[in-house]
C-alpha positions, 0 to 999 in steps of 0.5 A: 751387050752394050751399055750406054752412059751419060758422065754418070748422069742421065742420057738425052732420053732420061734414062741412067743407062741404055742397053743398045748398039746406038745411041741417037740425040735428036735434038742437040742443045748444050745439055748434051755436052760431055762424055759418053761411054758404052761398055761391051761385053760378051763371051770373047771379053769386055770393051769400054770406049768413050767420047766428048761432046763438045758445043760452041753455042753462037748466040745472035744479038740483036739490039733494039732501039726505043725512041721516045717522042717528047711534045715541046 
């Protein structure tokens, strides 16, 4: 059995933990940034893996440019 973790928070799913082989985020944001762990465990011994998610957000500025027309 495998148990997956969000840094003690709740999975992309809400969900504290999820008891499953995968674990599949469709849609990824900046919320989704940290670390996951899975623990395994079974009849042979027990696992405990984990890995960093880390994000570069890019923003795209755009300027906009008002003129305002005066009547002289």
């Amino acid at each position: 059995m495998s148990v997956l973790s969000f840094q003690g928070d709740l999975l992309p799913s809400g969900e504290k933990t999820r008891t499953s082989r995968t674990l599949v985020i469709d849609s990824v944001d900046r919320h989704e940034a940290g670390t996951y762990v899975c623990r395994a465990h079974n009849g042979v011994g027990n696992k405990r893996a984990q890995a960093a998610i880390k994000l570069q957000v890019l923003c795209k500025l755009i300027f906009k440019q008002s003129f305002l027309c005066l009547s002289l």
